[in-house]
C-alpha positions as CSV (number, residue, x, y, z in Angstrom):
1,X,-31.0,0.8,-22.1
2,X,-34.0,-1.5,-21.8
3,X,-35.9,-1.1,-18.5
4,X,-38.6,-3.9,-16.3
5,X,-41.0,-2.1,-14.0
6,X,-40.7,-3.7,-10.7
7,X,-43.2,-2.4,-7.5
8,X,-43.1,-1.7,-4.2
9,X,-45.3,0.4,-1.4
10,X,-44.3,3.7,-3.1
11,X,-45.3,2.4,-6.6
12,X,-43.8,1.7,-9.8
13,X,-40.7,2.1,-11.1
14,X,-38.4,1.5,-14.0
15,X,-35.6,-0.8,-13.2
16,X,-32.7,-1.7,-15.6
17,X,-33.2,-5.0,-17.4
18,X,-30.1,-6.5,-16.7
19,X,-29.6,-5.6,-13.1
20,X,-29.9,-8.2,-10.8
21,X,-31.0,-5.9,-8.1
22,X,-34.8,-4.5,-7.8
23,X,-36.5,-1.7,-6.7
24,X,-36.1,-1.5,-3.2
25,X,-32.3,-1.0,-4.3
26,X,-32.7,1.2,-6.7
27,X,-34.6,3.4,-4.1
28,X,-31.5,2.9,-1.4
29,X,-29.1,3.8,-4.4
30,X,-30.9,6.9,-5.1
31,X,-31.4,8.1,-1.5
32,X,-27.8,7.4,-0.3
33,X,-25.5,9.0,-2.3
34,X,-23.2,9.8,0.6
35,X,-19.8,8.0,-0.4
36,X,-19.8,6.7,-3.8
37,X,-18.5,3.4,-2.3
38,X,-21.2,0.4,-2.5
39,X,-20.8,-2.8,-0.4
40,X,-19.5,-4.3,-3.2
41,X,-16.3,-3.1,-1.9
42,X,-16.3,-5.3,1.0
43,X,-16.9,-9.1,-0.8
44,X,-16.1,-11.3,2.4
45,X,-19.7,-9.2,3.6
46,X,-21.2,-10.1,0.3
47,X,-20.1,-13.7,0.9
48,X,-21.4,-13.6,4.6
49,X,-24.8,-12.3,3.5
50,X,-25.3,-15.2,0.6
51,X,-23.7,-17.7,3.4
52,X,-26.8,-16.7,5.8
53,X,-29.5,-16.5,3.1
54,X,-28.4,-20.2,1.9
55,X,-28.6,-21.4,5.6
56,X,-31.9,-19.8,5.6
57,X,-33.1,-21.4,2.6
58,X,-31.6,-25.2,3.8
59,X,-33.2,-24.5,7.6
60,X,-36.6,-23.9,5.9
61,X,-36.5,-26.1,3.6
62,X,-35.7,-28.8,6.7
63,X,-38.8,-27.1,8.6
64,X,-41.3,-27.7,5.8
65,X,-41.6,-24.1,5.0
66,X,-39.6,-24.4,1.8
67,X,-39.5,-26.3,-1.3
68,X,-37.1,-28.0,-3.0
69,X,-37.4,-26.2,-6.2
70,X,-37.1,-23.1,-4.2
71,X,-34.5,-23.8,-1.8
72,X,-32.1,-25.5,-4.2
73,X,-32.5,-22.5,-6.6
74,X,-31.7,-20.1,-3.6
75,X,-28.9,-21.9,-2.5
76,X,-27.5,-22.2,-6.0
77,X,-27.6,-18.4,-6.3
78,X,-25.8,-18.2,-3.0
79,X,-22.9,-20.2,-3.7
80,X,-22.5,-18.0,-7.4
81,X,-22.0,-14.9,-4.5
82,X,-19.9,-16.6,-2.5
83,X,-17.9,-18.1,-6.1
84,X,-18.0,-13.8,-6.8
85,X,-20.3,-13.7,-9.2
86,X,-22.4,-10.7,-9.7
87,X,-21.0,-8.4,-6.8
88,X,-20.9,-5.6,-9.1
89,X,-24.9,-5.6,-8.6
90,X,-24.6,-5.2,-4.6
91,X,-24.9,-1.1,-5.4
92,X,-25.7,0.3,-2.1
93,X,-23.5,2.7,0.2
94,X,-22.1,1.6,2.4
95,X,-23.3,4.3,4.6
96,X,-26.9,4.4,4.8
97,X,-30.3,4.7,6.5
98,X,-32.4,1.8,7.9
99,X,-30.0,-0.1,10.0
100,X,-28.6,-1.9,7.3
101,X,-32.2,-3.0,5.2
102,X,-31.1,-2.1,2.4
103,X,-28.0,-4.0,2.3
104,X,-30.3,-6.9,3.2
105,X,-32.8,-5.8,0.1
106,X,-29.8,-5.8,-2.1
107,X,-29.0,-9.4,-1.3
108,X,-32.4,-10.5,-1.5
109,X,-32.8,-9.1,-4.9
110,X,-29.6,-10.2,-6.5
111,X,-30.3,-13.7,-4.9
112,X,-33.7,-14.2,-6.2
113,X,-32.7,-12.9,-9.3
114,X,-29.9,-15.2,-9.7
115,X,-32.1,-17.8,-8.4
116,X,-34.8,-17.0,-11.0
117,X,-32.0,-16.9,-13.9
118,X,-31.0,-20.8,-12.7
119,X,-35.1,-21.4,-12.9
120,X,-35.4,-20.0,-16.7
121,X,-37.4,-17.2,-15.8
122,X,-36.7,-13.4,-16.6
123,X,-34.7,-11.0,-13.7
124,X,-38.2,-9.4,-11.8
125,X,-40.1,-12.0,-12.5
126,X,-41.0,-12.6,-9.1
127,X,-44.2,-14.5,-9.3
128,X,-42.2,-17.9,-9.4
129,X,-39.8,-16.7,-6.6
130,X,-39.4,-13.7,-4.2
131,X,-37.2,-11.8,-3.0
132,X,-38.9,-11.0,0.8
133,X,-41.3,-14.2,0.5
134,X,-38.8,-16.8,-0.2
135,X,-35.1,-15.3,0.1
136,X,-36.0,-13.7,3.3
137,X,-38.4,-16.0,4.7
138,X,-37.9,-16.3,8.5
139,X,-35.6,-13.3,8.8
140,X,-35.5,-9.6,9.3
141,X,-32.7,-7.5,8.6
142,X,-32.5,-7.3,12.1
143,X,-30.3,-10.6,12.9
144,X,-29.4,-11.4,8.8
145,X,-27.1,-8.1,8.8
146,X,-25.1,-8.3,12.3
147,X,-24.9,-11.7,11.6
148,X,-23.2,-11.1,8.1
149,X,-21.1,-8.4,9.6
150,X,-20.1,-10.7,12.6
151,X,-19.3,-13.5,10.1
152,X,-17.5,-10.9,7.9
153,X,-15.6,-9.1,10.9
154,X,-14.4,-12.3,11.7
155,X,-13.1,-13.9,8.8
156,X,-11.5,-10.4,8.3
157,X,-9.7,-10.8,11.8
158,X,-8.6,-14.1,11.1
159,X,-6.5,-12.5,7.8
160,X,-5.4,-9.6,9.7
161,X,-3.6,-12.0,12.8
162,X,-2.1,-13.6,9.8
163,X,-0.6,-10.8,8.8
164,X,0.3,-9.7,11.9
165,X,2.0,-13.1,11.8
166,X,4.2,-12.3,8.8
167,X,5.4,-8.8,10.0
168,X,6.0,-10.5,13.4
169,X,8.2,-13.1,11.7
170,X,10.0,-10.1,9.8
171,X,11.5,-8.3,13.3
172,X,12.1,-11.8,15.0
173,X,14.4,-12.8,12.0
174,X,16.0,-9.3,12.2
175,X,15.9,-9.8,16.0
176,X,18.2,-13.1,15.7
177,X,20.2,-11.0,12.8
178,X,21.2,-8.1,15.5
179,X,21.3,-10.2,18.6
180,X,25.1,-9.0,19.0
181,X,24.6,-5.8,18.2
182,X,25.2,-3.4,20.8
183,X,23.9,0.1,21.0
184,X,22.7,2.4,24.0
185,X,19.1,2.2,24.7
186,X,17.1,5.2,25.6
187,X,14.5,7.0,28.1
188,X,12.8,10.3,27.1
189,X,14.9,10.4,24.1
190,X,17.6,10.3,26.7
191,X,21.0,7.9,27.1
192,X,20.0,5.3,29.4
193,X,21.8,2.1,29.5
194,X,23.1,-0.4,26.6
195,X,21.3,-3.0,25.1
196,X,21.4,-5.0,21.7
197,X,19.6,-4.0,18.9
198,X,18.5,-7.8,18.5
199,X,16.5,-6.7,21.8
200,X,15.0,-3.6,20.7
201,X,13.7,-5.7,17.7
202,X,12.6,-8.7,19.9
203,X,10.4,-6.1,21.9
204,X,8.2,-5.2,18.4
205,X,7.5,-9.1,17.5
206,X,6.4,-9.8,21.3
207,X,3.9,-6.4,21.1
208,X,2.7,-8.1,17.7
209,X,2.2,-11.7,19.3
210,X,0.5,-9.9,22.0
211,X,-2.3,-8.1,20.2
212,X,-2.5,-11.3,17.4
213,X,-3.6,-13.2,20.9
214,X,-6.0,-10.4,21.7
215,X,-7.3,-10.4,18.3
216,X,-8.5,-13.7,18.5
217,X,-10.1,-13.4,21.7
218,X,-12.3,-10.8,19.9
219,X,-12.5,-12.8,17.2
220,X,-14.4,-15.7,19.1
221,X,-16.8,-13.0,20.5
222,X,-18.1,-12.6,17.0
223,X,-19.2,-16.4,16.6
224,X,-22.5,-15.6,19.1
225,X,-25.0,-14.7,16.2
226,X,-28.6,-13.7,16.8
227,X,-29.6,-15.4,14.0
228,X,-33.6,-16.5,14.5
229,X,-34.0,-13.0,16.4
230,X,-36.1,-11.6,13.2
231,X,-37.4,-8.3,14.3
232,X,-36.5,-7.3,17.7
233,X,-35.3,-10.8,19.2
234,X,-38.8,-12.6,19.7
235,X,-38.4,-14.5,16.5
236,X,-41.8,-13.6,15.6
237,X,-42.0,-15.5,12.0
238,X,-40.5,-18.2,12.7
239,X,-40.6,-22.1,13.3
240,X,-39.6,-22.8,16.8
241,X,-36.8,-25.0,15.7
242,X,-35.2,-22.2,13.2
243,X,-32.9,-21.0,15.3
244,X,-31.0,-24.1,16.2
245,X,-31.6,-25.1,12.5
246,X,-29.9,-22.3,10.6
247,X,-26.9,-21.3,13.0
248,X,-26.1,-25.5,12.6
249,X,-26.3,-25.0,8.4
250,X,-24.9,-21.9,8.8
251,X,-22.1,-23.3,10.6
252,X,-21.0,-26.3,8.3
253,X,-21.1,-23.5,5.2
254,X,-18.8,-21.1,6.8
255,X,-17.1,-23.4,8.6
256,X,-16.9,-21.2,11.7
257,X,-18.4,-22.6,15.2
258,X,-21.2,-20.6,15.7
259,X,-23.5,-20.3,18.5
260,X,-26.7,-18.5,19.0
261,X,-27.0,-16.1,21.5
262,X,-28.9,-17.4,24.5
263,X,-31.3,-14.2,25.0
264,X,-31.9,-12.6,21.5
265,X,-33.1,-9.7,22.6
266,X,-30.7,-8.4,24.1
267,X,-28.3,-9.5,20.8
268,X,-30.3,-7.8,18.7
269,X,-29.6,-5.2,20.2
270,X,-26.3,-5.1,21.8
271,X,-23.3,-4.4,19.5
272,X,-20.4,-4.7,22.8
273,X,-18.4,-7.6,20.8
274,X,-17.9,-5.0,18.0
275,X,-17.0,-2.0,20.4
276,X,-14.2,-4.6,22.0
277,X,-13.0,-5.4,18.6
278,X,-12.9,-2.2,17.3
279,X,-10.8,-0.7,21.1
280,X,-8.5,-4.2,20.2
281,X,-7.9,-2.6,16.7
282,X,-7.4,1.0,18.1
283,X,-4.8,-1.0,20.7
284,X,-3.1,-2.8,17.6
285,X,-2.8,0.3,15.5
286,X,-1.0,2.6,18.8
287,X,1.4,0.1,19.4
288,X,1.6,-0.9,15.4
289,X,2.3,3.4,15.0
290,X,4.4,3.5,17.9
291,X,7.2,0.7,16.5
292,X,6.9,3.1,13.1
293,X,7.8,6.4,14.8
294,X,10.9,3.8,16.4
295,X,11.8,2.9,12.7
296,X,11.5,6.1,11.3
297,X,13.9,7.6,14.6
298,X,16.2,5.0,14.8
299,X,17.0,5.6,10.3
300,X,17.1,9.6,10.9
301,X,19.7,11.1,9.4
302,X,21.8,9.8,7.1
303,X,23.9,12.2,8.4
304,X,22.4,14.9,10.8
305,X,20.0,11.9,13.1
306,X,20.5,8.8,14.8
307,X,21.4,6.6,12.2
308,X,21.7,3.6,13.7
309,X,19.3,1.7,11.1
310,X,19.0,2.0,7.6
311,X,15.6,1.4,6.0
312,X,15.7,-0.6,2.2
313,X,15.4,2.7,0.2
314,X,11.7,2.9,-1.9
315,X,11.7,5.7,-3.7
316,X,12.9,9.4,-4.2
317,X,11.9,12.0,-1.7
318,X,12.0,15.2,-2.9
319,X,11.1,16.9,-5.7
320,X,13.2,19.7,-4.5
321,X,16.3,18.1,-2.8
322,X,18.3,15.4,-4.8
323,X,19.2,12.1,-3.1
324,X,16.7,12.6,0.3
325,X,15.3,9.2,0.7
326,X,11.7,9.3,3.4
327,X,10.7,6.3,5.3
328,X,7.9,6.2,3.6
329,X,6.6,2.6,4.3
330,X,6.6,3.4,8.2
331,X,4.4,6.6,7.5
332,X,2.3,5.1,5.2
333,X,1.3,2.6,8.6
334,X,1.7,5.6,10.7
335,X,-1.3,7.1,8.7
336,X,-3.5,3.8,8.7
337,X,-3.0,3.9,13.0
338,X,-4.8,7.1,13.2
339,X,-7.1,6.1,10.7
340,X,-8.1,3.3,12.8
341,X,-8.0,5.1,16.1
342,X,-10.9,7.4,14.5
343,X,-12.9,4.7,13.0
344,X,-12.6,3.4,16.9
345,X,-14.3,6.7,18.2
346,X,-17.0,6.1,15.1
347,X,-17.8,2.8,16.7
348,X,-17.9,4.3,20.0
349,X,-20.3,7.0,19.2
350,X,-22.6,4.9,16.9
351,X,-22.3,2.0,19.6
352,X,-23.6,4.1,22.1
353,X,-26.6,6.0,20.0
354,X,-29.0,2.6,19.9
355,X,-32.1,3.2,21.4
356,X,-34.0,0.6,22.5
357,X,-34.5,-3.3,20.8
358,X,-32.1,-2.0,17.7
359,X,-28.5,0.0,17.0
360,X,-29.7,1.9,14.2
361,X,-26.1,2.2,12.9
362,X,-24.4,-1.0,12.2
363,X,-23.5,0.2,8.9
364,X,-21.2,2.8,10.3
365,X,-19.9,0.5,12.5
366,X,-19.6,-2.3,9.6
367,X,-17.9,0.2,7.2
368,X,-15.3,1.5,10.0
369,X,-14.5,-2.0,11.2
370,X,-14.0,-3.6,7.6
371,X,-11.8,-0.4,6.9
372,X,-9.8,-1.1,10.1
373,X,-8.7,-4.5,9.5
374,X,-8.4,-4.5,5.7
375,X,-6.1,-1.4,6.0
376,X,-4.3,-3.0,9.1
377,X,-3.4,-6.3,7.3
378,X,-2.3,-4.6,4.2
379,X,-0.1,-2.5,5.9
380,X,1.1,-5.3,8.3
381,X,2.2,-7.0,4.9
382,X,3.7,-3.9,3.0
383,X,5.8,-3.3,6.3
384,X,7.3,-6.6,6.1
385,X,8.0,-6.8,3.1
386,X,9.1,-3.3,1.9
387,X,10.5,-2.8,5.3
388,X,11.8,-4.6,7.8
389,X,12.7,-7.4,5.9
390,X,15.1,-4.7,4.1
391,X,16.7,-3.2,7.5
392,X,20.0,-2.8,8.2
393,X,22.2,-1.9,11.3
394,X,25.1,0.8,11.1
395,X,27.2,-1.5,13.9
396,X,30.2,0.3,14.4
397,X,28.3,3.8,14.5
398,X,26.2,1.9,17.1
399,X,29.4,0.7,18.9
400,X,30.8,4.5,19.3
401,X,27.9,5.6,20.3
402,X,28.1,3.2,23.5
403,X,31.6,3.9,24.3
404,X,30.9,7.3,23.6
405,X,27.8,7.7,25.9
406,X,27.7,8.7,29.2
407,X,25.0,5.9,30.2
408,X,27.6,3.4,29.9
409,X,29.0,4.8,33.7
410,X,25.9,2.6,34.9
411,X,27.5,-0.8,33.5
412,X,30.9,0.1,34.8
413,X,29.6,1.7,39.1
414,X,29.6,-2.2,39.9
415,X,33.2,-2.4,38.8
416,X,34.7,1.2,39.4
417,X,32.3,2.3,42.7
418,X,29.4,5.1,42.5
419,X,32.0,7.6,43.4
420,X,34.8,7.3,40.7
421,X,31.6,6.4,38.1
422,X,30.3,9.8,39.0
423,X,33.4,11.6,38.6
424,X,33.6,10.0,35.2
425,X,30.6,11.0,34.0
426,X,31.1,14.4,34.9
427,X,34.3,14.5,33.1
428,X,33.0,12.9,30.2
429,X,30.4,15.4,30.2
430,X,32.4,18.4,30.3
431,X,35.5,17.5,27.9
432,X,33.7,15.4,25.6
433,X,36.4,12.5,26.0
434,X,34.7,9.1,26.3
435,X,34.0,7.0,29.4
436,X,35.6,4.3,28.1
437,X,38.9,6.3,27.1
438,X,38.6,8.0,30.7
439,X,38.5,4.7,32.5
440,X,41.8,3.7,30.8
441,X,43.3,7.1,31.3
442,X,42.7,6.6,34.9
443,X,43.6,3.5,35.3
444,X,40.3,1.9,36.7
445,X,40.4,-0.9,34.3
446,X,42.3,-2.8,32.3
447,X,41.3,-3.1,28.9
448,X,40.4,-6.2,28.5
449,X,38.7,-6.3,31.9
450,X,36.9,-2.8,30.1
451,X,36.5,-4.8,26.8
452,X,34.6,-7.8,28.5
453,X,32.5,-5.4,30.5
454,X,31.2,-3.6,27.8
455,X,30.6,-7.5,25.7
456,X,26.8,-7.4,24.5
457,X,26.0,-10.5,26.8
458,X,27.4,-9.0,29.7
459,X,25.4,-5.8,29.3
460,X,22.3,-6.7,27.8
461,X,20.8,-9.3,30.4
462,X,21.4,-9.9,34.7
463,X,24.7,-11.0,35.4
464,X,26.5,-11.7,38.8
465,X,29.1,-8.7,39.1
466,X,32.6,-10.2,39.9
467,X,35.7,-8.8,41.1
468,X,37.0,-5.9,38.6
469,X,40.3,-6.3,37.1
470,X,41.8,-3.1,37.4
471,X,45.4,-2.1,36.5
């Protein structure tokens, strides 16, 4: 492998020739070997990064501080990124020192590169255009990185409700599918009263809706940038019309309606919006966990559980025990909830260890975030679709278990008065006959006065209580 020598405050060193990074990477590459994982791995921050440097490059150009050979050539690099070109040179951990620099060196050296390449010069040959002297001009890592990662978090969100909009979809079909279902609901794992299974699945797509409304609200909190902060939010470097200049080009290229933040130092330094995204996340993935442990319940069996669900069968489940099917979808998103609910403390921790004009630790906080959603979308989708799309209802188990269950006496005390529905409970209870064959045997109902009682309309929602027809 041929090598250029490239320089920087430490001194020389050998870089390959056909990277599109420089030195300052190479360095970061060398001194972060923590994960193995570089930001390549995350391409909507790659795009957010070239997205910011372009606006940069268009805002100084419109200041006068630019040129058109060098603008145009920086922009055209940009828009290769954001087309997906050369993210395989965007090396650096994602967990590093230097609150996110060299993430910003990286870009800066792949752009200029790329920029160079477009200009017929060789990679490094930085004389005709610079990484830190013309692709970062009027910026600091300091407001290009939370900017990127705000612009990144929030295209990431935006997929994420989507998803959250197919699984949604998924239980309000099956919803409509088992609206007549009817089967006995539960307390504390307990018989409580009946209900219809449609309503049990109605309940999961209104928690979805719920947090996909949420989500968004975070989501807007990520469209205040402090782009024009530079260093520590005096925008020391600047033009005094930057600021305004790059959030409006900005803007147009993401197509995102930015603002900037009206005090930039304190948005340099504040990293709240991502702490409320990240507890919304947590909030999705608890409730997003808890509808899994239902699924996984509700399908337990075949034989020995409840067994009022089946779950479309994925694969086999034992290598020890022929024919056990797992519901391994709804564990698989079980696994990515207390994933998130940990990257959440990560945030919390790193959130609260800035000191100062500057969170040190955005790059935890970027790496836990993008983890968060991207895991929580995909799972939304694989639930859907290798899920709950699949479900179906064991109706006439469901049925026996209602006229079978004690909780039923509730339904019928209107009808039969507390005192006879207590005496048939405790009969039911002790001979194991069912209410509903008790009630007949006694002669409190009529059948079809029994039969209309126990209808899945008449049960399932308020209802004026009329006269009983009893025998």
């Amino acid at each position: 492998m041929t090598h250029r020598i490239e320089h920087d405050l430490l001194g020389d060193r050998e870089v390959p020739s056909d990277a599109y990074y420089g030195v300052h990477t190479l360095r970061a590459l060398e001194n972060f070997p923590i994960t193995g994982t570089p930001i390549s791995v995350y391409p909507q921050l790659l795009c957010a990064l070239a997205s910011v440097k372009a606006a940069a490059a268009l805002a100084n150009h419109e200041l006068g501080l630019l040129d058109s050979l060098h603008a145009n050539a920086i922009v055209h690099a940009c828009e290769r990124v954001r087309a997906g070109e050369a993210h395989a040179h965007f090396v650096v951990d994602v967990i590093q020192g230097g609150a996110g620099t060299s993430t910003n060196m990286n870009a800066n050296e792949v752009i200029a590169n790329l920029a160079l390449e477009s200009l017929g010069h060789a990679r490094g040959d930085y004389q005709h255009l610079h990484p830190n002297e013309h692709v970062n001009l009027s910026q600091s890592t300091n407001d290009v990185y939370p900017t990127a990662l705000r612009i990144a978090a929030h295209e990431g969100v935006l997929a994420l409700i989507d998803a959250m909009g197919v699984l949604r979809q998924a239980f309000e079909r099956k919803a409509e599918a088992f609206r007549g279902v009817l089967k006995m609901g539960r307390t504390q794992l307990q018989d409580a009263v009946p209900m219809t299974l449609g309503q049990e699945f109605s309940a999961y797509a209104v928690m979805l809706g719920e947090d996909q409304e949420r989500l968004a609200e975070a989501a807007a909190l990520m469209r205040e940038i402090n782009l024009g902060a530079t260093a520590i939010g005096t925008g020391i470097n600047t033009h005094p019309d930057y600021a305004a200049a790059v959030c409006r080009h900005l803007a147009r290229i993401t197509g995102i309606p930015l603002v900037t933040s009206h005090n930039l130092v304190e948005a340099t330094q504040d990293v709240g919006a991502f702490v409320q995204l990240s507890g919304v996340l947590k909030r999705t993935a608890v409730k997003l966990s808890k509808t899994c442990n239902d699924l996984r319940l509700l399908s337990s069996g075949p034989r020995a559980g409840l067994g009022e669900i089946n779950l479309p069968p994925m694969q086999a489940g034992s290598s020890i025990m022929p024919g056990k099917v797992n519901p391994v979808i709804p564990e698989v998103v079980n696994q990515i909830a207390f994933e998130v609910i940990g990257n959440d403390l990560t945030v919390t921790f790193a959130a609260e260890a800035g000191q100062l004009q500057l969170n040190a630790f955005e790059p935890i906080i970027a790496h836990s975030l993008f983890k968060s959603v991207s895991h929580l979308r995909n799972g939304c989708l694989t639930l859907a679709e290798k899920c709950v799309d699949g479900i179906t209802a064991n109706e006439a188990h469901l049925r026996a278990n209602v006229e079978h269950s004690i909780g039923i006496v509730t339904a019928l005390n209107p009808h039969i008065g507390y005192a006879n529905a207590t005496a048939i409970a405790q009969e039911a209870l002790v001979s194991g006959t069912s209410v509903y064959q008790l009630v007949l045997d006694k002669r409190l109902l009529s059948r079809e006065a029994l039969d209309e009682i126990l209808q899945p309309d008449m049960l399932a929602q308020p209802r004026a209580v009329t006269a009983a027809r009893a025998i």
